[in-house]
C-alpha positions in Angstrom: -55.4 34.1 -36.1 -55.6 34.0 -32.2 -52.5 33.5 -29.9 -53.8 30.7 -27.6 -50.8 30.8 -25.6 -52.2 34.0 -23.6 -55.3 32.8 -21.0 -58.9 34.7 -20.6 -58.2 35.9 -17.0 -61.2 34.5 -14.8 -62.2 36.2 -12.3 -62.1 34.0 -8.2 -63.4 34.9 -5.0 -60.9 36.4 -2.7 -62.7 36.2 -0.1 -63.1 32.2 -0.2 -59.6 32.5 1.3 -58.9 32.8 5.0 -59.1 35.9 6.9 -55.7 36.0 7.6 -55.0 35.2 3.7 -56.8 37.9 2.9 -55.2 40.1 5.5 -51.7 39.4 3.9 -52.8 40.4 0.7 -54.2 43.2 1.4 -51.5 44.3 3.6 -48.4 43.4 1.8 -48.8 45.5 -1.1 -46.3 47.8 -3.8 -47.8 51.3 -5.0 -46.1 52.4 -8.2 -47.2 55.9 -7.9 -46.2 56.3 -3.9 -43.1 54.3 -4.5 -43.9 52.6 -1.1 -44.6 49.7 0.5 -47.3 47.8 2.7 -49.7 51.0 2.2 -52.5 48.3 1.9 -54.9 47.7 -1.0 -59.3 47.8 -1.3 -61.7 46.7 -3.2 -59.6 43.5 -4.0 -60.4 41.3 -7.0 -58.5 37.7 -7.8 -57.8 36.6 -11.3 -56.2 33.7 -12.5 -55.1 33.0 -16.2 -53.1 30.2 -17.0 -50.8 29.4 -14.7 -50.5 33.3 -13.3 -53.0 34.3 -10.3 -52.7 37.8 -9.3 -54.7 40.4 -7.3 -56.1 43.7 -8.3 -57.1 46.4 -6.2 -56.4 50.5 -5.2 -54.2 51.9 -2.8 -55.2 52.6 0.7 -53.4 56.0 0.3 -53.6 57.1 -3.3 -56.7 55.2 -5.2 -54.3 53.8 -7.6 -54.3 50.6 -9.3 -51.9 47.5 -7.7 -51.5 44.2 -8.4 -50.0 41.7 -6.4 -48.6 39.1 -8.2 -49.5 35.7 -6.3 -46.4 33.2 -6.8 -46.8 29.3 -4.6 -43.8 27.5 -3.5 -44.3 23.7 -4.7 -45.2 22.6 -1.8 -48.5 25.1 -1.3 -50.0 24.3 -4.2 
């Protein structure tokens, strides 16, 4: 039996958001492995599953794997 409560991410287009969108994304960041902040991310990719959306990408400074989490205030949505 399947649990149907868990989405099949699908993948968006980050860059249909704004430049400066984007810019905050890729700016505002958290690396696990450097334990710092606002290093920057590349090679972004946007998925949304459910009611989550998050972004995936590698640190500016060590390659690793982020994600940013993407959380809207009521009224943004």
């Amino acid at each position: 039996m399947s649990n149907e409560t868990e989405a099949t991410p699908v993948l968006k287009n980050f860059f249909d958001r704004s430049i400066e969108e984007q810019q905050d994304f890729l700016q505002q960041t958290w690396c696990n492995e450097c334990m710092e902040m606002d290093l920057g991310m590349k090679n972004p990719q946007e998925f949304e599953a459910g009611d989550r959306a998050w972004i995936e990408g590698e640190c500016v400074k060590c390659g690793t794997k982020i994600i940013t989490e993407l959380v809207y205030e009521d009224d943004e949505v």
